[in-house]
C-alpha positions as CSV (number, residue, x, y, z in Angstrom):
1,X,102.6,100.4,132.7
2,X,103.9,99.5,129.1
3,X,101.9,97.8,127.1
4,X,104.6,95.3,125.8
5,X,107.1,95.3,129.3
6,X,110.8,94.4,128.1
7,X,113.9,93.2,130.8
8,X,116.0,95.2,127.9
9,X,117.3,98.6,128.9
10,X,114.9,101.1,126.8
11,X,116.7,102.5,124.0
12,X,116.0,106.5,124.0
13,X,117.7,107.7,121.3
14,X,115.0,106.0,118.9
15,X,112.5,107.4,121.1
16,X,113.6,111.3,121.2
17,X,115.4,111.7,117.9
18,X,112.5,113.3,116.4
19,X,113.0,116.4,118.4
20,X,116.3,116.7,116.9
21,X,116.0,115.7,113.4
22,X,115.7,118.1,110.6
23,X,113.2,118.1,107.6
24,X,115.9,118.5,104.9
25,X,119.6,118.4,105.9
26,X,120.9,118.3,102.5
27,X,122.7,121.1,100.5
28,X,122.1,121.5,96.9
29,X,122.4,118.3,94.9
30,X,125.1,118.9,92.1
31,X,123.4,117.7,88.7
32,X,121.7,118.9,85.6
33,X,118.3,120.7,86.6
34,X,115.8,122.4,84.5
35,X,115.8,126.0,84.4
36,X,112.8,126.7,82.2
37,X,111.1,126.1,78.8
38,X,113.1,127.4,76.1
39,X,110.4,129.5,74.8
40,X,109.5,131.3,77.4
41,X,112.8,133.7,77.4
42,X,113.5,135.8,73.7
43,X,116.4,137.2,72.7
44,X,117.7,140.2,74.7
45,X,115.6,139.2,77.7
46,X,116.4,139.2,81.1
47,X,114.9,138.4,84.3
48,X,115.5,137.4,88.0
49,X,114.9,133.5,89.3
50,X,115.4,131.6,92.3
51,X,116.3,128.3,92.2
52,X,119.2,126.2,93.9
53,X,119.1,128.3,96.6
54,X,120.0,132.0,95.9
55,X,118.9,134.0,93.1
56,X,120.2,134.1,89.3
57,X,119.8,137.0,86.2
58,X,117.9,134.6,83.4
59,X,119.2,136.2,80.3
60,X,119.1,135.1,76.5
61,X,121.7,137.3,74.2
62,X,120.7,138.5,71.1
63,X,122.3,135.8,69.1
64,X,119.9,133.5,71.3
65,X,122.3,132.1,73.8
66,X,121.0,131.5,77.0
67,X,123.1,132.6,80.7
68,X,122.8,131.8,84.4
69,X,124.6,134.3,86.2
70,X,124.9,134.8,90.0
71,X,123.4,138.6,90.0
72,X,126.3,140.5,91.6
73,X,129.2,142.0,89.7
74,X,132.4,141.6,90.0
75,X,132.6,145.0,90.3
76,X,131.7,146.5,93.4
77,X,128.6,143.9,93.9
78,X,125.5,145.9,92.2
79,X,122.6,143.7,91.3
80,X,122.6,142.9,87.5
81,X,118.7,142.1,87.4
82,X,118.0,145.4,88.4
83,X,118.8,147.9,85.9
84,X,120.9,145.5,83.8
85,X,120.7,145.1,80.3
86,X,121.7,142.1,77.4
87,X,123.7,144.0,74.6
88,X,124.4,142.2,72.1
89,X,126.0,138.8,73.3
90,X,126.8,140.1,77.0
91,X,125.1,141.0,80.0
92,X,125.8,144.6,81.0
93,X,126.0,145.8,84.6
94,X,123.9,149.1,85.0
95,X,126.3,150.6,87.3
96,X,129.5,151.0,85.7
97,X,128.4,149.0,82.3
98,X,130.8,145.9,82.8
99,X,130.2,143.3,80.2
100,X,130.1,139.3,81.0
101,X,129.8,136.7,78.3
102,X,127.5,133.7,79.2
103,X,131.0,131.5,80.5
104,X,131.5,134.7,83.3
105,X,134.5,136.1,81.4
106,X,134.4,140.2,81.9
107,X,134.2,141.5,78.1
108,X,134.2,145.3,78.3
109,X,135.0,147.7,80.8
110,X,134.2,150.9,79.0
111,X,136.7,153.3,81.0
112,X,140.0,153.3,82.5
113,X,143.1,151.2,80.3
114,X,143.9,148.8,83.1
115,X,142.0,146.4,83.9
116,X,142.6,143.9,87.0
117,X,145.0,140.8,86.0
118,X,142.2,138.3,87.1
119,X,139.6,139.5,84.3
120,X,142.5,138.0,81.8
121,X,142.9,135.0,83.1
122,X,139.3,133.5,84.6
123,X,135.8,134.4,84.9
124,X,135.0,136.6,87.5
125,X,131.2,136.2,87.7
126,X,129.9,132.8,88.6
127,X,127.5,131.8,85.1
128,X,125.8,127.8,85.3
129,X,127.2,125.6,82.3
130,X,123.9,126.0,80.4
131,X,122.7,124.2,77.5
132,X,119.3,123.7,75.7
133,X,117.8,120.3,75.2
134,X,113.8,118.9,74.7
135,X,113.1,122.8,73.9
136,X,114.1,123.3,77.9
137,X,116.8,125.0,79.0
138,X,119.3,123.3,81.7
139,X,121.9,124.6,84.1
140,X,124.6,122.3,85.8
141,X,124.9,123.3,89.2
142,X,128.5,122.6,91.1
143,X,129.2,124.2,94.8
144,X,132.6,124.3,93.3
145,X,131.9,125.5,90.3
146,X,133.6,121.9,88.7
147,X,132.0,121.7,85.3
148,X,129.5,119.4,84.4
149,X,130.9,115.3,84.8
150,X,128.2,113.6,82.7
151,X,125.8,114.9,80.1
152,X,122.0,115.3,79.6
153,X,121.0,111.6,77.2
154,X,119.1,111.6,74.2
155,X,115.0,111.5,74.7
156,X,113.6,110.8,71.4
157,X,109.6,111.4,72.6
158,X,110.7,115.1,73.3
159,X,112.3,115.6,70.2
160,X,111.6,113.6,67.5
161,X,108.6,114.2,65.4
162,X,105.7,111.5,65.5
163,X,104.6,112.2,69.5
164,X,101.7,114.2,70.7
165,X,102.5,117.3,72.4
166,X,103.5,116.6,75.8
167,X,100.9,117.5,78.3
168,X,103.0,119.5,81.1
169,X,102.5,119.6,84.7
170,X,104.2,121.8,87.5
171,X,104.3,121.2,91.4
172,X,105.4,123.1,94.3
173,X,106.8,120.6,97.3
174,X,108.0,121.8,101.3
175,X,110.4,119.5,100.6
176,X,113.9,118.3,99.3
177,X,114.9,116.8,96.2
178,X,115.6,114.0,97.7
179,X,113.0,112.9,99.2
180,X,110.7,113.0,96.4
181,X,113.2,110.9,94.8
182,X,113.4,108.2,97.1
183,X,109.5,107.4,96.9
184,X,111.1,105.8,93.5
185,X,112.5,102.9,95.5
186,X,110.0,103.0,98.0
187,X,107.6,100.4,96.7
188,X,105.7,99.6,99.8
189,X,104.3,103.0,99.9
190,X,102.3,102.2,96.4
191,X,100.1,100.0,98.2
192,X,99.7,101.4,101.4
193,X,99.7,104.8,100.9
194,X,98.6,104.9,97.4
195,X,95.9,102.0,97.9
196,X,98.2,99.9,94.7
197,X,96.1,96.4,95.1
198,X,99.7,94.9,95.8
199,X,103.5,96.0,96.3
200,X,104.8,95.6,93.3
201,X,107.8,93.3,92.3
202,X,111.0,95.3,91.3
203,X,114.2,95.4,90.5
204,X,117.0,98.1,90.9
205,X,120.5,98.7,89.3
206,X,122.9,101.5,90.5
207,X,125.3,102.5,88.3
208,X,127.7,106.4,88.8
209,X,125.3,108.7,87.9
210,X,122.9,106.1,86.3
211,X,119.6,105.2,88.5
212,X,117.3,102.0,86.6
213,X,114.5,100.5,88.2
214,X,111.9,97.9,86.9
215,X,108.6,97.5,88.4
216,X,106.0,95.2,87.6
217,X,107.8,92.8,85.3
218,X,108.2,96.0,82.8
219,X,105.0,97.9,83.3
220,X,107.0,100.8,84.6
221,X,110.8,101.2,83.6
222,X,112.5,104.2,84.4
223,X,116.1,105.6,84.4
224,X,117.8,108.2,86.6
225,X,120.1,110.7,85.4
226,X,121.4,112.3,88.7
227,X,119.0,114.4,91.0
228,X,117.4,116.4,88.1
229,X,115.9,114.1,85.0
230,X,113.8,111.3,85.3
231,X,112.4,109.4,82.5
232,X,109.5,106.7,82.7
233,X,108.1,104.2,80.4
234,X,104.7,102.9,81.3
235,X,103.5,99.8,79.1
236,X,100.1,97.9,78.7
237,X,99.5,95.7,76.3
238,X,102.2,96.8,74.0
239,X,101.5,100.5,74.1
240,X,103.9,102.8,75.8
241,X,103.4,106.1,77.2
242,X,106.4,108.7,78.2
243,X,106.9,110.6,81.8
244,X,109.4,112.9,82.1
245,X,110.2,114.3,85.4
246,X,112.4,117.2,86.1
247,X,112.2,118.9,89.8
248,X,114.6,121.8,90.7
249,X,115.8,122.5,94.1
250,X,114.2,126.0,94.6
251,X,115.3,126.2,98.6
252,X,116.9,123.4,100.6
253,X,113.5,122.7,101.6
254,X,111.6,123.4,98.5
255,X,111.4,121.9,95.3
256,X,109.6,122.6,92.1
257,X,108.7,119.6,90.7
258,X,107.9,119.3,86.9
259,X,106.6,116.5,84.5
260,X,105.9,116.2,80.5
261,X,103.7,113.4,79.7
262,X,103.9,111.9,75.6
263,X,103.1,108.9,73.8
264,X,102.9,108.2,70.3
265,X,100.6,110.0,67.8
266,X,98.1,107.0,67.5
267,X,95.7,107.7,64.8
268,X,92.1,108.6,66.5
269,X,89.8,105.8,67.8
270,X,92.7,103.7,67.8
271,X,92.5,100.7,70.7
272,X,96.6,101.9,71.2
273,X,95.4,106.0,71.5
274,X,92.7,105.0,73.7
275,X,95.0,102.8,76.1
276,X,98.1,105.6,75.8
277,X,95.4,108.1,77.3
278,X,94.7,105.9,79.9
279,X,98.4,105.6,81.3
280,X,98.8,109.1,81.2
281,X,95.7,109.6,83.4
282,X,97.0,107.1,85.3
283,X,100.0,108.4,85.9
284,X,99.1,111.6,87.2
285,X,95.8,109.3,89.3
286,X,93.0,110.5,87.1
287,X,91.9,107.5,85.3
288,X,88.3,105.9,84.8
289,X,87.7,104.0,87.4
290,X,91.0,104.2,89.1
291,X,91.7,102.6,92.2
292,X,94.9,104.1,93.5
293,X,95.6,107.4,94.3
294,X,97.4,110.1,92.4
295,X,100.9,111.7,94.1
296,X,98.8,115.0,94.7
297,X,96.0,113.7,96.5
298,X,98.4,111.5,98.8
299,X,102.2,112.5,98.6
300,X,102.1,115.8,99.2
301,X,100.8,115.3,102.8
302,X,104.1,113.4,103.4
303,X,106.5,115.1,101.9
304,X,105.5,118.4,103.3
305,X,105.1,117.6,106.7
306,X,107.4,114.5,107.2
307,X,110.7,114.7,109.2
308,X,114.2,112.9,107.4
309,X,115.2,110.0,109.5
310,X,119.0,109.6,109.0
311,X,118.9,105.6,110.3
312,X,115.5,104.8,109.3
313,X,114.2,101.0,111.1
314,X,113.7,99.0,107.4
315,X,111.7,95.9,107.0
316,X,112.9,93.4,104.2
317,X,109.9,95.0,102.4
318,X,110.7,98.2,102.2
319,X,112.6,98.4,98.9
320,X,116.3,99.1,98.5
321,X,116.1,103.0,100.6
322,X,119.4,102.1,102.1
323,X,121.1,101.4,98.6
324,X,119.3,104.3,96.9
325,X,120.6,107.0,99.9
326,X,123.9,105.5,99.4
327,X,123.9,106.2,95.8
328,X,122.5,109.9,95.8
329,X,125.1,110.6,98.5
330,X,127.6,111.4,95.6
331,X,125.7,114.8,94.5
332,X,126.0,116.2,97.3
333,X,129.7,117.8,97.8
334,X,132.0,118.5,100.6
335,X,128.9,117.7,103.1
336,X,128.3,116.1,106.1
337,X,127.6,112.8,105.3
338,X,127.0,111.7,108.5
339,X,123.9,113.5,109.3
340,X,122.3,112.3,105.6
């Protein structure tokens, strides 16, 4: 016998859904995402990656510009991360020694004298728009190969001198991009999950491609740029510390999540260095004394086991998840909304 009887008819579909929902029904997000640290790939190298779903040839040419490039050429399909080679600005094919500039555009064909009409008038290997920016390197990722619709924004405490080194941190979720995201506006989940002594107050503004929220009456500000670039402010008593987070989608059910943590270059046995330190190790849930936990020690278990519901049952507590879903629906292109 039920514990709570109702007259109602017993709605199933809340009941069963579980059986039929997915863990990440979402394609690849379009959006700027972090490829990898700028100094980790010298002139003329080349190497294979996965990320956004399928695998890419890294390369840097030797006048040090970097390409993305699906690995398949245009050809007759052989893999340029095996046996390929950067000469001089282009990425040669090691099968017939086809040349593609960083934009996809075939730049040699070393035999024959006619080439096909389509190498003249677009490019004919799919290479990521790819820029460098905070000594990273960053790859704007289309389905439709549309190029990029906003651009990366300035982040002084990565670039300009007078901040510490940024401490760096990288994270491997069973999960989407998404869903890491939304913990953002999910506020209640600080306290109960995280063991936060209360929810915090907030405020949220949605804006194109332009995520703000405010927490704690300023303690933690932070701004969106798409799915791919995060940046947070965390302030105590007038001191501000930097978190920059950049995840890439590796899979549709994997993502790498990535972090640089900063603050200004207080002078040693300052009150100000002492209290920056202390929001950094907060911020990754190492502190003195802390009393919440860090997203390692409590997230993870979530996100990698969790199931997406589609029409999740909210509480006026919950934060704005409904607003925030509606928002991040516009990366995702020529999908079916429905089921997200």
């Amino acid at each position: 016998m039920s514990a709570n009887p109702s007259p109602n008819p017993i709605n199933l579909k809340i009941l069963l859904e579980s059986k039929t929902m997915e863990r990440c029904p979402f394609p690849i997000p379009s959006g700027w995402f972090f490829v990898d640290y700028s100094e980790n790939l010298k002139a003329g190298e080349l190497r294979n990656i996965n990320i956004l779903d399928q695998e890419w040839v890294l390369f840097r040419t030797e006048g040090g510009q970097v390409g993305v490039s699906d690995p398949y050429c245009a050809h007759l399909g052989a893999h340029m991360g095996h046996g390929g080679k950067v000469v001089g600005e282009h990425l040669r094919c090691p099968f017939h020694h086809w040349e593609y500039n960083t934009g996809g555009w075939c730049q040699k064909v070393p035999y024959g004298t006619r080439t096909p009409p389509i190498t003249k008038l677009q490019p004919i290997v799919r290479m990521l728009p790819t820029i460098e920016k905070y000594g990273m390197i960053w790859s704007w990722f289309h389905p439709a190969c549309e190029p990029p619709s906003w651009q990366l924004p300035e982040i002084p405490h990565l670039t300009e001198p007078g901040y510490v080194k940024p401490r760096r941190g990288s994270w491997t979720a069973n999960t989407c991009v998404q869903e890491i995201a939304e913990n953002g506006v999910d506020f209640a989940h600080l306290k109960f999950l995280h063991g936060a002594p209360i929810i915090p107050p907030a405020e949220v503004k949605f804006d194109k491609h332009i995520f703000d929220v405010n927490m704690a009456n300023g303690y933690i500000v932070g701004r969106s740029h798409g799915p791919g670039l995060n940046v947070f402010d965390f302030t105590k008593d007038g001191v501000t510390a930097h978190m920059v987070s950049y995840s890439v989608p590796v899979t549709r059910d994997k993502t790498q999540m990535n972090m640089s943590f900063t603050h200004k270059a207080f002078a040693e046995g300052t009150r100000e260095l002492a209290i920056a330190k202390g929001l950094v190790d907060h911020m990754i849930g190492a502190a003195a004394n802390e009393t919440s936990a860090g997203f390692e020690s409590v997230d993870f278990i979530v996100w990698n086991n969790k199931k997406y519901r589609a029409h999740p049952l909210l509480c006026d507590g919950d934060g704005p998840i409904a607003q925030f879903r509606q928002w991040f629906k516009q990366f995702y292109v020529n999908a079916d909304l429905s089921k997200i």
